[in-house]
LONU-676853 format. One line per field, with one value per residue: residue number from 1; x, y, z of N, C-alpha, C in turn. Coordinates in Angstrom, 2 decimals. Example, Ala and Ser with C-alpha at 12.3 -4.5 7.8 and 13.67 -1.06 7.14 Angstrom:
<pts>
resi (1 / 2)
n.u (13.19 / 12.85)
n.v (-5.69 / -2.25)
n.w (7.80 / 7.08)
ca.u (12.30 / 13.67)
ca.v (-4.50 / -1.06)
ca.w (7.80 / 7.14)
c.u (13.20 / 12.90)
c.v (-3.30 / 0.03)
c.w (7.80 / 7.87)
</pts>
This chain:
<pts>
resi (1 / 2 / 3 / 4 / 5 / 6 / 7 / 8 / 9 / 10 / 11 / 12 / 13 / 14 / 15 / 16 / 17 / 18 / 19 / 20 / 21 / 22 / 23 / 24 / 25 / 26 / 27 / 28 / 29 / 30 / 31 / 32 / 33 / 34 / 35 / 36)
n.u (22.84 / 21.79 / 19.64 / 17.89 / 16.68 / 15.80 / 13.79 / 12.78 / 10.91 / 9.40 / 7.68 / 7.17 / 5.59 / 3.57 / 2.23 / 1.12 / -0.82 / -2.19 / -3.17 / -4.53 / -6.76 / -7.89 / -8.81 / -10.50 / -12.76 / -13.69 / -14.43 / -16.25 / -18.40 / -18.90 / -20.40 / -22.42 / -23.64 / -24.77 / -26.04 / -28.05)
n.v (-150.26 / -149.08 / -150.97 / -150.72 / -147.79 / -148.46 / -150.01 / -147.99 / -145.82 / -147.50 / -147.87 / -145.29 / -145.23 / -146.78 / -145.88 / -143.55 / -144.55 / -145.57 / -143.21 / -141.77 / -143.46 / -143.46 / -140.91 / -141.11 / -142.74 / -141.30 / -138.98 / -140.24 / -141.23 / -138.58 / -137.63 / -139.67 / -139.52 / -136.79 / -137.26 / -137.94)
n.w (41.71 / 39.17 / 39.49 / 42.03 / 40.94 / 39.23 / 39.94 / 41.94 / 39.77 / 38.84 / 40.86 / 41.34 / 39.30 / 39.75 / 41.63 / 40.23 / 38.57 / 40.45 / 41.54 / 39.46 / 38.80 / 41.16 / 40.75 / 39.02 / 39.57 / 41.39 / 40.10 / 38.25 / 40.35 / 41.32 / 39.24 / 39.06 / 41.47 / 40.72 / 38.78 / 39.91)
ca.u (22.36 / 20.67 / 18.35 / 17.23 / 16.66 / 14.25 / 12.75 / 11.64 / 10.96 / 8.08 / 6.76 / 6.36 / 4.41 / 2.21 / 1.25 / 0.79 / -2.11 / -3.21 / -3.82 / -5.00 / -7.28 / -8.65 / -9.76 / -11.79 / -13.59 / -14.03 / -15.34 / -17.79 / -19.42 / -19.60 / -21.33 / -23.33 / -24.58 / -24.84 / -27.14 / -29.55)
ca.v (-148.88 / -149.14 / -151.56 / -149.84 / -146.77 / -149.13 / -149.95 / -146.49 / -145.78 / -148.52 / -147.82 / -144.07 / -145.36 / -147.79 / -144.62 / -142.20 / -145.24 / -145.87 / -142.08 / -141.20 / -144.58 / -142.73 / -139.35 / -141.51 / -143.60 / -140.38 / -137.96 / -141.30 / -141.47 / -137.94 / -137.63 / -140.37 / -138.85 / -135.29 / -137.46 / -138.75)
ca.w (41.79 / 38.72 / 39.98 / 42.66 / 40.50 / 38.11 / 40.93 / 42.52 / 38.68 / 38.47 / 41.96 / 41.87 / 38.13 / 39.85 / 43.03 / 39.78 / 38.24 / 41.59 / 41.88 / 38.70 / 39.05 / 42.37 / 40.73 / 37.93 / 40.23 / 42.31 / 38.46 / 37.64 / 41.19 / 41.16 / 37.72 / 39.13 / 42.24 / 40.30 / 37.78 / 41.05)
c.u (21.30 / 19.31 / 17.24 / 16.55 / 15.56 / 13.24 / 11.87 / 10.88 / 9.31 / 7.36 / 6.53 / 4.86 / 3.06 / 1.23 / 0.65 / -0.91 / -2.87 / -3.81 / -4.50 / -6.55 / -8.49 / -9.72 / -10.69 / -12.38 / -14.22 / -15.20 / -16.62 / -18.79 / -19.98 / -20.62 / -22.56 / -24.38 / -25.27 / -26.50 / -28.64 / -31.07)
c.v (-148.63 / -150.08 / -150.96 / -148.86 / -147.11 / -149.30 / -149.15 / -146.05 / -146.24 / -148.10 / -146.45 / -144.58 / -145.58 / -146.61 / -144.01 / -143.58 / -145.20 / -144.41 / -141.72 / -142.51 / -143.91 / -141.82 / -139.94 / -142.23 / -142.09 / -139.63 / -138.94 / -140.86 / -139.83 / -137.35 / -138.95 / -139.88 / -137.55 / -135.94 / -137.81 / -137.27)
c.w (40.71 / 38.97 / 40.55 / 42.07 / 39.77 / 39.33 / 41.91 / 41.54 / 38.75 / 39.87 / 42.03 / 39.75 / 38.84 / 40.91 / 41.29 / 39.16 / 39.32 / 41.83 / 40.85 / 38.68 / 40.13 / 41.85 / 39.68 / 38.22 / 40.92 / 41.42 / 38.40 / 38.96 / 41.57 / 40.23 / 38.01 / 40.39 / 41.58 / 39.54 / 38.26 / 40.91)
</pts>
């Protein structure tokens, strides 16, 4: 049970990088189009 529990644990981590990962690829390319 605790396993499992580490293991939802680490996988909602890796969505919250993969999302926060998203919106700062998203901020750069808009600061890069903004800068065209």
């Amino acid at each position: 049970m605790n396993l499992r529990k580490g293991t939802n644990i680490s996988s909602h981590e890796t969505q919250n990088k993969i999302y926060l990962h998203t919106i700062y690829i998203n901020l750069n390319t808009s600061m890069f189009i903004g800068a065209l």
